[in-house]
C-alpha positions as CSV (number, residue, x, y, z in Angstrom):
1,X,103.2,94.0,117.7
2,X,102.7,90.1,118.3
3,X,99.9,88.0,117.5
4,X,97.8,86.6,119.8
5,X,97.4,82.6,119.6
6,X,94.7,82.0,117.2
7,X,95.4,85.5,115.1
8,X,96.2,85.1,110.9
9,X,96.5,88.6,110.9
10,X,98.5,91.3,112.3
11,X,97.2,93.4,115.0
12,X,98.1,96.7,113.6
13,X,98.1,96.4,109.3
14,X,99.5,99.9,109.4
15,X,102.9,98.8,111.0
16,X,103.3,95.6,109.4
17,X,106.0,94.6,107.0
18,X,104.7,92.5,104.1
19,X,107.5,93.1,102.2
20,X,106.3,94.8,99.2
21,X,107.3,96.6,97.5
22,X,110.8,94.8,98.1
23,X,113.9,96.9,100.1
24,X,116.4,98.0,97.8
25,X,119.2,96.0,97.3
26,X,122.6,97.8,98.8
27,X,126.8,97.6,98.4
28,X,128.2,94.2,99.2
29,X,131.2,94.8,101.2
30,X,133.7,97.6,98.7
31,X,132.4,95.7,95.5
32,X,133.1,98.5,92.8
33,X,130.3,97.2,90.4
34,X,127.4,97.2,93.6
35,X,128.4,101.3,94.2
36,X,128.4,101.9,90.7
37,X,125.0,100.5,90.2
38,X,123.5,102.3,93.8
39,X,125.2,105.5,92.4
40,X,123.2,104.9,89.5
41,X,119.7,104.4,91.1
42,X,120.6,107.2,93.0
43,X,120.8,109.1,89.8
44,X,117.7,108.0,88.1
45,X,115.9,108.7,91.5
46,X,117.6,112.2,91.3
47,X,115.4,113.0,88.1
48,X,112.1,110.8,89.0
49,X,113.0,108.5,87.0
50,X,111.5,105.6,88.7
51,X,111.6,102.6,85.8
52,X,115.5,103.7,85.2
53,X,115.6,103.6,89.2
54,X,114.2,99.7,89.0
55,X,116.3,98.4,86.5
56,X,119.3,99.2,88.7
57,X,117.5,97.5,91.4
58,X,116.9,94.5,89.0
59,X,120.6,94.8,87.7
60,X,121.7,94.9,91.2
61,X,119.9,91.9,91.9
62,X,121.3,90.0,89.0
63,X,124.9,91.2,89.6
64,X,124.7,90.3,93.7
65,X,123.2,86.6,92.6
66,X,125.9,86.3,90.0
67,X,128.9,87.3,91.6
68,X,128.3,87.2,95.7
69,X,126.3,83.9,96.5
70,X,127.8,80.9,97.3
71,X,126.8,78.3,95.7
72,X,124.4,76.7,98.1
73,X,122.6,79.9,98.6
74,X,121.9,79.8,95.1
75,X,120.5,76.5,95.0
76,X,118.1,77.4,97.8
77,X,116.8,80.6,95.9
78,X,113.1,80.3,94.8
79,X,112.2,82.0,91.2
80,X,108.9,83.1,90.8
């Protein structure tokens, strides 16, 4: 749905993305250590485990900032 001019809200809350809680992070490209670490999740998810579930995500995370960001994509990451 679009906003009209004028509108700080979305029309339809239901629908809207506000991007929380974050999409999981996935494989980059055949990277061995991304699949291990999905595989993983997929694991802990398996068994309800949802904290050992987010730690992959965070590990992930790390791993994809570490090893597949340029340089200049790094510098323009925010930390909160």
């Amino acid at each position: 749905m679009s906003m009209a001019d004028g509108e700080i809200y979305p029309r339809d809350p239901d629908t809207f993305d506000y991007g929380f809680p974050p999409k999981d992070p996935q494989v980059v490209g055949d990277c061995p250590t991304c699949a291990e670490l999905v595989l993983r999740r997929g694991k802990c998810r398996a068994v309800n485990n949802r904290s050992g579930a987010s730690d992959m995500n965070v590990l992930l995370r790390e791993h994809q900032d570490q090893e597949h960001m340029t340089p200049e994509q790094r510098a323009r990451t925010v930390i909160l």
